[in-house]
N, C-alpha and C positions, 0 to 999 in steps of 0.2 A: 322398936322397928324390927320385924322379922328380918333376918339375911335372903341375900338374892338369888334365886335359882334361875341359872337359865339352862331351859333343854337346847337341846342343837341335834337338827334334823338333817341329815346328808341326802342331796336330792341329785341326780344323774339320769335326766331326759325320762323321767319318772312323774309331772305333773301331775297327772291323772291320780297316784297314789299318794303322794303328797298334799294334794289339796284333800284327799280324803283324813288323812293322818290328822291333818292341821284340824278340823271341822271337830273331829275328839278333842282335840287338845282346848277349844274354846273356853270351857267349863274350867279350865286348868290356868289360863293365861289369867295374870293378875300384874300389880305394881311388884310385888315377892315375886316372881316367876315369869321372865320373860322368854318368849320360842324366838331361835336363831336358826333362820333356815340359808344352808351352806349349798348355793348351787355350782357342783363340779364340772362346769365346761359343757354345760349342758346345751345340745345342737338342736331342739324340739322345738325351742322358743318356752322353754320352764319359763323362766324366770318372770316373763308378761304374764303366762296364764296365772301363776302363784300370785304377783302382784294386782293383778285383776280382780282375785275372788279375796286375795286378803291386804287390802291397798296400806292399811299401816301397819304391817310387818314388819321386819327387819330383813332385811335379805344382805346374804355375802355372794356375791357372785365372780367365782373363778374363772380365768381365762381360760384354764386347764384343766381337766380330766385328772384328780391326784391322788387318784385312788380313795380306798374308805381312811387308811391311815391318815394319808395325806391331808385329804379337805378334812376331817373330824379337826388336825392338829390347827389348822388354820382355822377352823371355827372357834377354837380356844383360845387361841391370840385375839379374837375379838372377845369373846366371855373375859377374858383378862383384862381386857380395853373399860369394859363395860364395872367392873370391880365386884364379880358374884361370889360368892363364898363357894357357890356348889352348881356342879354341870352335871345333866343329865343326858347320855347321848343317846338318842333314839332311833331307830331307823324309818325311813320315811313309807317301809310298805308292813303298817303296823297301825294298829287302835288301841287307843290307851281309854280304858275305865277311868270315868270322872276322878274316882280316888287312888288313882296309882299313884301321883304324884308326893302326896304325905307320907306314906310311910317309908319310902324310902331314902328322904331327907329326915322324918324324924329318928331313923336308924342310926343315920351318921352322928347325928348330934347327941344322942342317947348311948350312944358304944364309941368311946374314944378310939378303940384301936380298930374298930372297922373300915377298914380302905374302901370296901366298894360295893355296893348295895345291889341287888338286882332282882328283878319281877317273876312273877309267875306267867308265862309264857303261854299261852294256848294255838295252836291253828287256826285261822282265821273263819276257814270255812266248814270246821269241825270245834265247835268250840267251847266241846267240854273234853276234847281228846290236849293233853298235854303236849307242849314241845319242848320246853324246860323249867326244872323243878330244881334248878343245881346244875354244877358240873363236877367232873371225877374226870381227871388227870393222874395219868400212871406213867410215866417218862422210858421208864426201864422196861414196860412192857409195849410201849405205842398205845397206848387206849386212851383215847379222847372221844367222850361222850357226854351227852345230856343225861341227867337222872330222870326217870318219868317218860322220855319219848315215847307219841305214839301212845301210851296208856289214857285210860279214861281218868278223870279226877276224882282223887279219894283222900278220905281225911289224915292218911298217912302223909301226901304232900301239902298238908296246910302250917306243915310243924318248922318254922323259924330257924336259923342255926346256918353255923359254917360250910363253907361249899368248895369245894376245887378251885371253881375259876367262873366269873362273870361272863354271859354272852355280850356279845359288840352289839346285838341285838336292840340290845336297855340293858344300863345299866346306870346307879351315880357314883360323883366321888368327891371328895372336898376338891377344890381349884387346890389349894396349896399340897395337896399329894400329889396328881396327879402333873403338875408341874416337876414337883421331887423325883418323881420315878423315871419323866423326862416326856412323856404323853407317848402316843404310838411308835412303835419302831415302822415308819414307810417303806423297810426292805421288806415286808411283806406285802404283796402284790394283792392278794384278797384272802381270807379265811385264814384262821389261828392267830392274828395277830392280836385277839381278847383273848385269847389263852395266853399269851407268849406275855403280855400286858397285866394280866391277873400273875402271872408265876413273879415277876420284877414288884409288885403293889407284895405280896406275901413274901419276901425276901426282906422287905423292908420291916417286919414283924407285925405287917398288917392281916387282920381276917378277908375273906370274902363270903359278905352276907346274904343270905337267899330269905327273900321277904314275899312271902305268898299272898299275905295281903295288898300286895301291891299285884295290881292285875292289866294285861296285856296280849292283845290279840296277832297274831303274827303268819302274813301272806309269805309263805316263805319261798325263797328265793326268787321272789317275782322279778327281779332282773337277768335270770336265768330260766325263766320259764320254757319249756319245751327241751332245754336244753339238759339233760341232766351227763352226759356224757364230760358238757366240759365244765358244769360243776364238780367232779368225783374229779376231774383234773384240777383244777385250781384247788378243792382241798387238800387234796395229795401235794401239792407243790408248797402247799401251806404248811400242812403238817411235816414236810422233809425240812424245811425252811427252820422249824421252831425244834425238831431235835436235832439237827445241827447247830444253831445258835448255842443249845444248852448242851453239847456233847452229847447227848441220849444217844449214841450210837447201838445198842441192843435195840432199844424202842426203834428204830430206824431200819434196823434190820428185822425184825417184829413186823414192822410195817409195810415194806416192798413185800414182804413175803407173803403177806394175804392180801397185795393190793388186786393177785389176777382174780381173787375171790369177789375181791367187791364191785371188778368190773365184769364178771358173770351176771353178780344180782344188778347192777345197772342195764346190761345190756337186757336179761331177761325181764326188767321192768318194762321196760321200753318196747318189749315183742310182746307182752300180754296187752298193754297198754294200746297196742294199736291196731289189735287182734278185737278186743272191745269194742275201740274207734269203729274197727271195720263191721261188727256185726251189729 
């Protein structure tokens, strides 16, 4: 008997992208591999529409709003409930390729010491332009970023191997590490808390795996759409969050320091952007 995988989808007045997500994952749902879909406090009426188009789902449905830390950790306590060996966390404005699923279970099972597995990432609606191929975490200088953003796909990113840090995006992990390292830290309100989560899984003498053959399509930040203003804010408050936690106080000052840089290129995003709109 194979072991249990179950994915776990965090849905937030998000329907619409969640029933999309779910519709890939079809081809993926098996007796080995069950989808837990975690609705956070959701005010749209999620949770009818999700059960409508997918009536024997599973569904966890929170009173509250408990952020992506939060409702992920409580969809855990049910994958715990449920007794899987292995969780995959996905997010719910994402498509997953019929074969993402396999190799990033058989990753973990194949590399003892690999803590946490994660996909080859593309843009949704650019979808041979990359969005991560890896992560690269520098503490002492502030740099957090994707390998590959933004670039086209090329045979350099199909090569396997150790990584920085897993996006919250996709990623898997055994239940019994992920347990060990104590699951999300919830003082992070949104963004870095799968960096801050990957640096605590590598502390414990675990890798983080980047598995290209495992593939995934990603609407990105479609919960912030239009908004990119108070996106560069919540990861700003993310990223000051996680080198504090870790004392990176260089990286911290590294980082306020070009943060008026990066709210130039936001805001000139946003004046090309609507200069386009307008003509």
């Amino acid at each position: 008997m194979k072991p249990l995988t179950c994915i776990v989808v965090l849905n937030w007045n998000g329907a619409k992208e969640t029933i999309a997500c779910l519709e890939s994952l079809v081809e993926v749902m098996s007796p080995d591999c069950r989808v837990l879909v975690v609705d956070n406090g959701s005010t749209d009426g999620s949770p009818e529409k999700i059960r409508k188009a997918f009536p024997a789902l599973e569904q966890l449905c929170l009173p509250a709003n408990l952020g992506y830390a939060g409702g992920n950790n409580a969809g855990f306590r049910l994958v715990q409930e449920l007794q899987a060996e292995f969780v995959i966390f996905l997010n719910n404005d994402t498509i997953v390729d019929a074969g993402f699923f396999a190799p990033l279970v058989e990753t973990l099972l194949l590399q003892p010491l690999a803590g946490m597995a994660a996909p080859k990432i593309f843009y949704w609606n650019r979808p041979d332009v990359l969005w991560y191929a890896g992560g690269v975490v520098k503490l002492s200088t502030g740099l957090i970023c994707h390998v590959g953003l933004r670039q086209k796909d090329a045979p350099e990113f199909d090569r396997p191997g150790s990584t920085d840090y897993a996006t919250g995006c996709c990623f898997a992990m055994r239940c019994r590490d992920f347990e060990a390292v104590g699951g999300f830290d919830e003082s992070f309100a949104m963004y870095a808390e799968d960096v801050e989560l990957s640096l605590r899984v590598r502390a414990l003498g675990k890798s983080i795996e980047y598995v290209p053959s495992s593939r995934v399509w990603h609407k990105v930040s479609a919960s912030l759409t239009g908004r990119p203003f108070l996106k560069l804010v919540k990861k700003s408050l993310g990223a000051l969050r996680l080198f504090s936690k870790q004392r990176a106080w260089s990286g911290m000052a590294l980082y306020l320091l070009l943060l008026p840089l990066r709210l130039s290129g936001t805001l000139l995003k946003q004046w090309f952007a609507g200069r386009s709109y307008a003509e």
